[in-house]
mmCIF file of the N, C-alpha and C atoms, coordinates in Angstrom:
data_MODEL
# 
_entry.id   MODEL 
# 
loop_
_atom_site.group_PDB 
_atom_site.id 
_atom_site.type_symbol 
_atom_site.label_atom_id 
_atom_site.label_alt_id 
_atom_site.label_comp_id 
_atom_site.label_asym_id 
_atom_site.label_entity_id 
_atom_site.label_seq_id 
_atom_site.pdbx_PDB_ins_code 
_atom_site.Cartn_x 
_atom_site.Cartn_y 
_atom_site.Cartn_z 
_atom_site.occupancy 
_atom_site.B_iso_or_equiv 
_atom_site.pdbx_formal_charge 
_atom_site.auth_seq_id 
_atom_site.auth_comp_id 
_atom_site.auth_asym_id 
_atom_site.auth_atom_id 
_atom_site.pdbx_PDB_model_num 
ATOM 1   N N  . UNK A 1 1  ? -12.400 -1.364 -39.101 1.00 0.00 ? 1  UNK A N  1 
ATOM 2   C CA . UNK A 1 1  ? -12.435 -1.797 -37.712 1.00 0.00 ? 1  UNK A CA 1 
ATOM 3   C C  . UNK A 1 1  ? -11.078 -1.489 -37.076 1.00 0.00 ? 1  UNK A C  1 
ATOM 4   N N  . UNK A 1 2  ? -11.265 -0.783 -36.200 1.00 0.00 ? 2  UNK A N  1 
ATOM 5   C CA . UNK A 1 2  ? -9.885  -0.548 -35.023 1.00 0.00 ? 2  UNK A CA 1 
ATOM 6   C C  . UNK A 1 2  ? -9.865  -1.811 -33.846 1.00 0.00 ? 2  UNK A C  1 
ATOM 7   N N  . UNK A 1 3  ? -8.290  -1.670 -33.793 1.00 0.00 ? 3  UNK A N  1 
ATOM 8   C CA . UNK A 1 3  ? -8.524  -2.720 -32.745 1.00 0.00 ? 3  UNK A CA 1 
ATOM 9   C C  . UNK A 1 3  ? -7.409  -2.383 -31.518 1.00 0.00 ? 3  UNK A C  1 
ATOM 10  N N  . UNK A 1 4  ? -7.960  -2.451 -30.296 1.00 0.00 ? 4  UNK A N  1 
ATOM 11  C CA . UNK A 1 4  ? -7.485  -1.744 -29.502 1.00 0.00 ? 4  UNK A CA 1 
ATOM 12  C C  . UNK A 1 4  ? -6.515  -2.990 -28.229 1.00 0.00 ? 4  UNK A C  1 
ATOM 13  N N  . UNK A 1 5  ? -5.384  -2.634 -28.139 1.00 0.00 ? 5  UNK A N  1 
ATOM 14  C CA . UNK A 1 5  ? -5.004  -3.776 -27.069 1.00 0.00 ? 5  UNK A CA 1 
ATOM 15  C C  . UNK A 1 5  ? -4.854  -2.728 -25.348 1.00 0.00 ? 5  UNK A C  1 
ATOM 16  N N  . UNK A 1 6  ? -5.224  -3.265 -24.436 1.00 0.00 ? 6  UNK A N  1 
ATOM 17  C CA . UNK A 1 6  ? -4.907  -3.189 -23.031 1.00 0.00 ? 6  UNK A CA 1 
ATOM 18  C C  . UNK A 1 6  ? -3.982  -3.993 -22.637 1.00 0.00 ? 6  UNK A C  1 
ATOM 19  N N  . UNK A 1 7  ? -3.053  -3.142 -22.079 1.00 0.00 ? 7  UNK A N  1 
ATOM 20  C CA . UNK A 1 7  ? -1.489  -3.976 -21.485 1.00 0.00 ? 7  UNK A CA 1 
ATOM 21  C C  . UNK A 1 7  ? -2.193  -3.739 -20.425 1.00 0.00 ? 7  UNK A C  1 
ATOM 22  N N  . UNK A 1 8  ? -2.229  -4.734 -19.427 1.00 0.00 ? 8  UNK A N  1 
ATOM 23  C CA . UNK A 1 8  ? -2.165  -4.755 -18.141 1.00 0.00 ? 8  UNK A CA 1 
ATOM 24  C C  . UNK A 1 8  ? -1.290  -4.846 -17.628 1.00 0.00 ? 8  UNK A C  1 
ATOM 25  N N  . UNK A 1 9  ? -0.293  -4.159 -16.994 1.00 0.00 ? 9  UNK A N  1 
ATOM 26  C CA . UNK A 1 9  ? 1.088   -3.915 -16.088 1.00 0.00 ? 9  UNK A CA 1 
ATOM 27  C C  . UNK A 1 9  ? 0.904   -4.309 -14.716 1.00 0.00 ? 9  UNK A C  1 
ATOM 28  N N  . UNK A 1 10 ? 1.760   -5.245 -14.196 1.00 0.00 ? 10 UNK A N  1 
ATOM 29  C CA . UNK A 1 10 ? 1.131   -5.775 -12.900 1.00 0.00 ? 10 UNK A CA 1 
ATOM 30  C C  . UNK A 1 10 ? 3.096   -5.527 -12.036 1.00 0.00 ? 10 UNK A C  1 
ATOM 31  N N  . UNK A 1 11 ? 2.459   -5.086 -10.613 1.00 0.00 ? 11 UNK A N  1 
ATOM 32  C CA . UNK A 1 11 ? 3.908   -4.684 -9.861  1.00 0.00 ? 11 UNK A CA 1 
ATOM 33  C C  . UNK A 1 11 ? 4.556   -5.813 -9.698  1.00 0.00 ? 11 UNK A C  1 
ATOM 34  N N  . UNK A 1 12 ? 6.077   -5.644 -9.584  1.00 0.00 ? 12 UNK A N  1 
ATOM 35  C CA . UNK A 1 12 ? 6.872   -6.496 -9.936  1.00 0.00 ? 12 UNK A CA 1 
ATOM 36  C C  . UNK A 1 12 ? 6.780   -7.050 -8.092  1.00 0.00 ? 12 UNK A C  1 
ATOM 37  N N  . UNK A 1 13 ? 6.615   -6.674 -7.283  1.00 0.00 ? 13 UNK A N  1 
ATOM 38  C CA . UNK A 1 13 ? 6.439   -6.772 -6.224  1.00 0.00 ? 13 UNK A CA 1 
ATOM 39  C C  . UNK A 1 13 ? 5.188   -7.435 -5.304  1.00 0.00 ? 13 UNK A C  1 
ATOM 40  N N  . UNK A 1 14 ? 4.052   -6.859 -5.248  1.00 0.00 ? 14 UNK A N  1 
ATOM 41  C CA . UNK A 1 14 ? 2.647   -7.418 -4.800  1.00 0.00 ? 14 UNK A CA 1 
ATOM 42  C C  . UNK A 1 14 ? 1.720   -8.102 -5.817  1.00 0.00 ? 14 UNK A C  1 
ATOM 43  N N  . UNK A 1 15 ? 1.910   -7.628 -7.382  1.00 0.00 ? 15 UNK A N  1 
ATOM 44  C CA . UNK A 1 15 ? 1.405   -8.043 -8.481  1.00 0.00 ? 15 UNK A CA 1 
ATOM 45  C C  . UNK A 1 15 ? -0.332  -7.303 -8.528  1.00 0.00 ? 15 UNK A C  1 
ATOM 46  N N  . UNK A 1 16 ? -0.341  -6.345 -8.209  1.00 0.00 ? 16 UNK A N  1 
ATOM 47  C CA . UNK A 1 16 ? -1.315  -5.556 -8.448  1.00 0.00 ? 16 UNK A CA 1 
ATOM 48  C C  . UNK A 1 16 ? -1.253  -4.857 -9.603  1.00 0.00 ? 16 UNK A C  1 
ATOM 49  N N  . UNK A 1 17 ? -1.899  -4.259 -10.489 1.00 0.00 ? 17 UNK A N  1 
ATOM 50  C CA . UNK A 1 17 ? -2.140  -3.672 -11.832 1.00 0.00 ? 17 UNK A CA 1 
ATOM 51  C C  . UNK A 1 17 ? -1.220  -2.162 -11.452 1.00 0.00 ? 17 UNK A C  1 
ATOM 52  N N  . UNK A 1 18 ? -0.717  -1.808 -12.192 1.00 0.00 ? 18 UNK A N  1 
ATOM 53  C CA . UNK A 1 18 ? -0.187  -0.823 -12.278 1.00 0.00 ? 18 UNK A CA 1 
ATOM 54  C C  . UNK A 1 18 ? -0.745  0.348  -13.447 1.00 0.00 ? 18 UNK A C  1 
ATOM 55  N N  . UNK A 1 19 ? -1.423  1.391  -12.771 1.00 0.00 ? 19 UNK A N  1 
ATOM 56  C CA . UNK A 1 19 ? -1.986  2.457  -13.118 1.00 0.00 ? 19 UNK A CA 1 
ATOM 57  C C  . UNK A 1 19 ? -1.483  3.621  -13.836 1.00 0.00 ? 19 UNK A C  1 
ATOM 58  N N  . UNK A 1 20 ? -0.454  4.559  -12.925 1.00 0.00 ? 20 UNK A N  1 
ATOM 59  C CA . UNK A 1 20 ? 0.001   5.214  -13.640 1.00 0.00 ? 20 UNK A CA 1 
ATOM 60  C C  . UNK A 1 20 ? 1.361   5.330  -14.634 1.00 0.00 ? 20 UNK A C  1 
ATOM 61  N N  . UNK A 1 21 ? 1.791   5.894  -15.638 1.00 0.00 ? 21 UNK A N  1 
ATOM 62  C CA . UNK A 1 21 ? 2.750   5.316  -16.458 1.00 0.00 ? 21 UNK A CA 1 
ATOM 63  C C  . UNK A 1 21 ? 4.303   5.885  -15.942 1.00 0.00 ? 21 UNK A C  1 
ATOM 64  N N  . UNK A 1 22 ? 4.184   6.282  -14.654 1.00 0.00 ? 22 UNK A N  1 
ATOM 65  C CA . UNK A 1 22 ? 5.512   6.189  -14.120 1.00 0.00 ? 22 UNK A CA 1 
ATOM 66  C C  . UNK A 1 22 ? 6.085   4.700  -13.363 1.00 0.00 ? 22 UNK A C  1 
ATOM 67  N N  . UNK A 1 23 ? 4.436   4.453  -12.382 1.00 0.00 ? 23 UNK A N  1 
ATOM 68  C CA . UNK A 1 23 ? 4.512   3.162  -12.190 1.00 0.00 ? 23 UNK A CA 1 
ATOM 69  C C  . UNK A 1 23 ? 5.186   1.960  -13.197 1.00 0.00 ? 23 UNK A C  1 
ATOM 70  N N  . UNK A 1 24 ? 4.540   2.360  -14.499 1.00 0.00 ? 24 UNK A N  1 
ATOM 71  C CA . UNK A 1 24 ? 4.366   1.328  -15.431 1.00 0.00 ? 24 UNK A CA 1 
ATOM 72  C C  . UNK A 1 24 ? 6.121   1.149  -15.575 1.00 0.00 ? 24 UNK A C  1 
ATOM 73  N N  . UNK A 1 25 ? 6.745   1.956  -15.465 1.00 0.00 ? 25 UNK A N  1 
ATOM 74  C CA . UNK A 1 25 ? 7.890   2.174  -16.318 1.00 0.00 ? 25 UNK A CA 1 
ATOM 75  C C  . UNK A 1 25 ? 8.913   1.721  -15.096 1.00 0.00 ? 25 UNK A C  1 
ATOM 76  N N  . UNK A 1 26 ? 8.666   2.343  -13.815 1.00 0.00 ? 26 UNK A N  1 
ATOM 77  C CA . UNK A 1 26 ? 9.727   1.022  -12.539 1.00 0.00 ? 26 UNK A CA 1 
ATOM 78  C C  . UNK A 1 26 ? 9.130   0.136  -12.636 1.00 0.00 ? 26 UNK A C  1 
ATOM 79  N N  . UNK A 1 27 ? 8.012   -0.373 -12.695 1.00 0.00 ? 27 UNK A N  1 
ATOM 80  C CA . UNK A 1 27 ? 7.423   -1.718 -12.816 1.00 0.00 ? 27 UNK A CA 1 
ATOM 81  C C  . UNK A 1 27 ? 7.243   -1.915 -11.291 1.00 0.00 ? 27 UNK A C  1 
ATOM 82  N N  . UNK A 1 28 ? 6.504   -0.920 -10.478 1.00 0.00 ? 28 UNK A N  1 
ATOM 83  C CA . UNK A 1 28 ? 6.828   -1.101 -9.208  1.00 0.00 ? 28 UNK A CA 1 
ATOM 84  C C  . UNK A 1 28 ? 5.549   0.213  -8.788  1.00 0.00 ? 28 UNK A C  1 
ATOM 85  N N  . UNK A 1 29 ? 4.405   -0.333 -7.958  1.00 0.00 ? 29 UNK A N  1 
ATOM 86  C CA . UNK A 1 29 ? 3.428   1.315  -7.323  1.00 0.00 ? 29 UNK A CA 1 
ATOM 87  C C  . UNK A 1 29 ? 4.202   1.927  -6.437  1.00 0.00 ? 29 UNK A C  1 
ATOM 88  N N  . UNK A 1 30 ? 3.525   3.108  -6.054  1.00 0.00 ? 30 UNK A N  1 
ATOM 89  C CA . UNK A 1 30 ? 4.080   4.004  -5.340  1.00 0.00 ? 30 UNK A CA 1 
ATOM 90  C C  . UNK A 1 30 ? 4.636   3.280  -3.984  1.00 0.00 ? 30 UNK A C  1 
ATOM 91  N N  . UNK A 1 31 ? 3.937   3.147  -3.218  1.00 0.00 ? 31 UNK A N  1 
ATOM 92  C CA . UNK A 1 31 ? 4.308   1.775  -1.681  1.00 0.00 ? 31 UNK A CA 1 
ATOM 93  C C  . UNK A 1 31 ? 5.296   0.618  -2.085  1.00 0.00 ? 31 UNK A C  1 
ATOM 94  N N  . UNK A 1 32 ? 5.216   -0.008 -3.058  1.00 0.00 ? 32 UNK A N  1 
ATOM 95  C CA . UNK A 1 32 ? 6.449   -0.729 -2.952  1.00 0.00 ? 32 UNK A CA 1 
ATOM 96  C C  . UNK A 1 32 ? 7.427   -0.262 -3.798  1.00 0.00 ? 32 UNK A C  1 
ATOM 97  N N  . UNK A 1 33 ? 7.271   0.688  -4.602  1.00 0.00 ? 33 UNK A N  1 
ATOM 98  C CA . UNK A 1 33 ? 8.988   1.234  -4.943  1.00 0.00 ? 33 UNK A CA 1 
ATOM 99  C C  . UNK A 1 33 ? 9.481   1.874  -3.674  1.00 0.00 ? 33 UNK A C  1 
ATOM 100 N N  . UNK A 1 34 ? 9.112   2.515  -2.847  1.00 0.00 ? 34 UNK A N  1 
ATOM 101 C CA . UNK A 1 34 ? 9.546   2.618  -1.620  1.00 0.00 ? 34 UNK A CA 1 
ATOM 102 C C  . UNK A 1 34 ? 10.206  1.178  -1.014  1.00 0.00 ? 34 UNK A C  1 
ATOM 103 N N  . UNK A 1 35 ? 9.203   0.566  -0.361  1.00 0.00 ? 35 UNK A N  1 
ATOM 104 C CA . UNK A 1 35 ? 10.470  -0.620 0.068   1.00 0.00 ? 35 UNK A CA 1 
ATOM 105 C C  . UNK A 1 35 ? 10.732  -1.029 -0.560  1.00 0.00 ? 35 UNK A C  1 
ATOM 106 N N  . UNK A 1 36 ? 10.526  -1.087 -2.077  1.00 0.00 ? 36 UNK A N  1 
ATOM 107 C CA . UNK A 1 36 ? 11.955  -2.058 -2.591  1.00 0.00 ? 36 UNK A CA 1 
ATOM 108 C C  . UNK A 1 36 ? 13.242  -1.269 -2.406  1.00 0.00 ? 36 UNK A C  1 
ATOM 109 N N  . UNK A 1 37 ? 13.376  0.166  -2.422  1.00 0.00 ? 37 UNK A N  1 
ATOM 110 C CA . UNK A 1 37 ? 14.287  0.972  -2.617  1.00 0.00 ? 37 UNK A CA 1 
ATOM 111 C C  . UNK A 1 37 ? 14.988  1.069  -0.622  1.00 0.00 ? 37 UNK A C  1 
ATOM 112 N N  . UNK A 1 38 ? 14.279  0.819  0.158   1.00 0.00 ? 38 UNK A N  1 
ATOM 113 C CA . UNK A 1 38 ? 14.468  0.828  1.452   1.00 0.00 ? 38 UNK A CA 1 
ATOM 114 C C  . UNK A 1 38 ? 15.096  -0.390 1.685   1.00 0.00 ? 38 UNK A C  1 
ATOM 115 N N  . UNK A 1 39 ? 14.350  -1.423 0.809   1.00 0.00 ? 39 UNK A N  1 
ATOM 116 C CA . UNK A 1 39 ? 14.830  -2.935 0.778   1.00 0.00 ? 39 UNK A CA 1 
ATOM 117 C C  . UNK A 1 39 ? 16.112  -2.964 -0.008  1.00 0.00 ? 39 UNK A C  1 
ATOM 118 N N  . UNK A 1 40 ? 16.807  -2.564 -0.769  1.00 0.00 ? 40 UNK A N  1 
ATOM 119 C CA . UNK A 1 40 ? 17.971  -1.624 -2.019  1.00 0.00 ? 40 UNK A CA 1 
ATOM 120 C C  . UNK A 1 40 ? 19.237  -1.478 -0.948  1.00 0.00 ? 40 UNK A C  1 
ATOM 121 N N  . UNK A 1 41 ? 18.625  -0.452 0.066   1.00 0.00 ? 41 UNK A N  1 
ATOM 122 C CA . UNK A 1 41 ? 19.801  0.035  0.542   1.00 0.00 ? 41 UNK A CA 1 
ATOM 123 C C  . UNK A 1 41 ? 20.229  -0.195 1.940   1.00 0.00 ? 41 UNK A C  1 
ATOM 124 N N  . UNK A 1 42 ? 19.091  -1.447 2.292   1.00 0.00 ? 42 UNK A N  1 
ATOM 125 C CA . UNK A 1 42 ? 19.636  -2.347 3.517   1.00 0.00 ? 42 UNK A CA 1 
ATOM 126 C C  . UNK A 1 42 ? 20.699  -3.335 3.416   1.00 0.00 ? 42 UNK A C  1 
ATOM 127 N N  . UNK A 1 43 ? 20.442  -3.566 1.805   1.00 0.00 ? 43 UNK A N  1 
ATOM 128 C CA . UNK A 1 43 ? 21.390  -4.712 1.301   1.00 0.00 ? 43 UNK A CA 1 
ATOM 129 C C  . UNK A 1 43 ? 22.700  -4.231 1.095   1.00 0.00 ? 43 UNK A C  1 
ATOM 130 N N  . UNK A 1 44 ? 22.559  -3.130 0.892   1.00 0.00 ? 44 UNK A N  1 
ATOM 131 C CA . UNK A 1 44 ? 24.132  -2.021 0.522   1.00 0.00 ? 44 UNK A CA 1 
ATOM 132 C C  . UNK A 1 44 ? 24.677  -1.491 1.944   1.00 0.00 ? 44 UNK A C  1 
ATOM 133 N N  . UNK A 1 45 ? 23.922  -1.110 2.662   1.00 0.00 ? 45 UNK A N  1 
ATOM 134 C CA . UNK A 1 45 ? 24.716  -1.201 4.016   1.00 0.00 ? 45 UNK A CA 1 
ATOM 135 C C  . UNK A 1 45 ? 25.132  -2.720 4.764   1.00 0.00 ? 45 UNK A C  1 
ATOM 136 N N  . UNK A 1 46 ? 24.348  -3.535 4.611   1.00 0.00 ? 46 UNK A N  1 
ATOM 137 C CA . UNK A 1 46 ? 24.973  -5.114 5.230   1.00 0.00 ? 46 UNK A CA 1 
ATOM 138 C C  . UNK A 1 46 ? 26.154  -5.315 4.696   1.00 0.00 ? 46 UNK A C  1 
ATOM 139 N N  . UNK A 1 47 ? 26.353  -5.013 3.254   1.00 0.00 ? 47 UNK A N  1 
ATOM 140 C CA . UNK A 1 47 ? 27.680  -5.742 2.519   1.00 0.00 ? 47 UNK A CA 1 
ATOM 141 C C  . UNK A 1 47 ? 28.200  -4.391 2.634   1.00 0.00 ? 47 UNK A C  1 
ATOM 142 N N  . UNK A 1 48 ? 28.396  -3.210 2.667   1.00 0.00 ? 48 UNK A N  1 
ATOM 143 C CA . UNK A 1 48 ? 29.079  -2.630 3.599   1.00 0.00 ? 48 UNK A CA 1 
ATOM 144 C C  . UNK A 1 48 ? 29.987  -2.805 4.340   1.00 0.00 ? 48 UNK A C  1 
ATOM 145 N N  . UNK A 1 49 ? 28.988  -2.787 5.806   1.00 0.00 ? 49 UNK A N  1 
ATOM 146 C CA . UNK A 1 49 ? 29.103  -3.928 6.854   1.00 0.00 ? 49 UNK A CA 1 
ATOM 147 C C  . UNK A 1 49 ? 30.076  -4.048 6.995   1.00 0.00 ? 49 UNK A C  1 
ATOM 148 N N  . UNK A 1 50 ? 30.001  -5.807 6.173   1.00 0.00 ? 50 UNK A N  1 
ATOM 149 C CA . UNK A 1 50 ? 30.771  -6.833 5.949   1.00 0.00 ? 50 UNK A CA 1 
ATOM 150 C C  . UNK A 1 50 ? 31.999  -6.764 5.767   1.00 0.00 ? 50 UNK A C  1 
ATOM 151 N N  . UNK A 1 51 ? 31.993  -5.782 4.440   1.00 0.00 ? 51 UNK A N  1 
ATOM 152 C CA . UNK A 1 51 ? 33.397  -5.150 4.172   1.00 0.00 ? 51 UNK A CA 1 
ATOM 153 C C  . UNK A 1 51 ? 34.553  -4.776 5.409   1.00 0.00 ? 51 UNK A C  1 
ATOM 154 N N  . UNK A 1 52 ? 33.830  -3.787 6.239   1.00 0.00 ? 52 UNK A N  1 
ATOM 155 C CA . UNK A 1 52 ? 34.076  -2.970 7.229   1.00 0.00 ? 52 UNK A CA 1 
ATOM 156 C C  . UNK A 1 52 ? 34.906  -3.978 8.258   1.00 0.00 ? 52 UNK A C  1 
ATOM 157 N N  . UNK A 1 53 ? 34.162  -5.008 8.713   1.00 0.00 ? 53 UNK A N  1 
ATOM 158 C CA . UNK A 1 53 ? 34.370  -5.832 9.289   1.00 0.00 ? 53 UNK A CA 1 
ATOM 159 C C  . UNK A 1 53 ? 35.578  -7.242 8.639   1.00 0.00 ? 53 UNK A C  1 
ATOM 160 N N  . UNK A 1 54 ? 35.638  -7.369 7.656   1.00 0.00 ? 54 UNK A N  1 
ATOM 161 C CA . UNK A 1 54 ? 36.668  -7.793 6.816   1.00 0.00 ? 54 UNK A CA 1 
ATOM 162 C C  . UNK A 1 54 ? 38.270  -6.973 6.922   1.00 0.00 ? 54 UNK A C  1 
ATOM 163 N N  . UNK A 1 55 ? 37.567  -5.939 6.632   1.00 0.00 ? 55 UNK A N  1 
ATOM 164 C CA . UNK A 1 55 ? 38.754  -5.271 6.911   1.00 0.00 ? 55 UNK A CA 1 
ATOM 165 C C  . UNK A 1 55 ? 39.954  -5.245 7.818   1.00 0.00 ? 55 UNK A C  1 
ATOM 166 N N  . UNK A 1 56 ? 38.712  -4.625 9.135   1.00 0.00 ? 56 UNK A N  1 
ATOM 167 C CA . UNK A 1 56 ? 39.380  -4.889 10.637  1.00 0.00 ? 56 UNK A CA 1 
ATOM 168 C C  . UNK A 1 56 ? 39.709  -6.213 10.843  1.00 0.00 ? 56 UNK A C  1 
ATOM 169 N N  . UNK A 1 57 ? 39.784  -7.431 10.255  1.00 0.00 ? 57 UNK A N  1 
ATOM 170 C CA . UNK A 1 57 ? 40.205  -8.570 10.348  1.00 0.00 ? 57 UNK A CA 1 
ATOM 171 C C  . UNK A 1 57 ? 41.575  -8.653 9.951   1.00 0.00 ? 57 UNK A C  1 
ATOM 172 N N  . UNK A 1 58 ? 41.607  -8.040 8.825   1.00 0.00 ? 58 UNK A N  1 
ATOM 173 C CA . UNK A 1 58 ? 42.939  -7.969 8.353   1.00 0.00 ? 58 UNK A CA 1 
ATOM 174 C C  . UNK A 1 58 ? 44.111  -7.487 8.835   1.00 0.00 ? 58 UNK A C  1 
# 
């Protein structure tokens, strides 16, 4: 007897099943590795920003 397991991979984001094994491996589908990665580099320009503005304080 073989015995077979199914990983179900679910996005780290919406929590939908994740299909293909690139998905599987960001842990993230195609649509939200996009905004998370859009969501990534809003956060890196704010603290940026911040910096920028720190600066000119000084």
């Amino acid at each position: 007897m073989v015995k077979t397991t199914t990983e179900s991979v679910q996005c780290q984001r919406c929590g939908r099943k994740l299909r293909t094994p690139k998905a599987m491996e960001l842990g993230y589908g195609r649509v939200c590795h996009s905004k998370y990665k859009a969501e990534k580099a809003k956060e890196e320009m704010d603290r940026n920003q911040m910096r920028l503005e720190l600066d000119g304080v000084n």
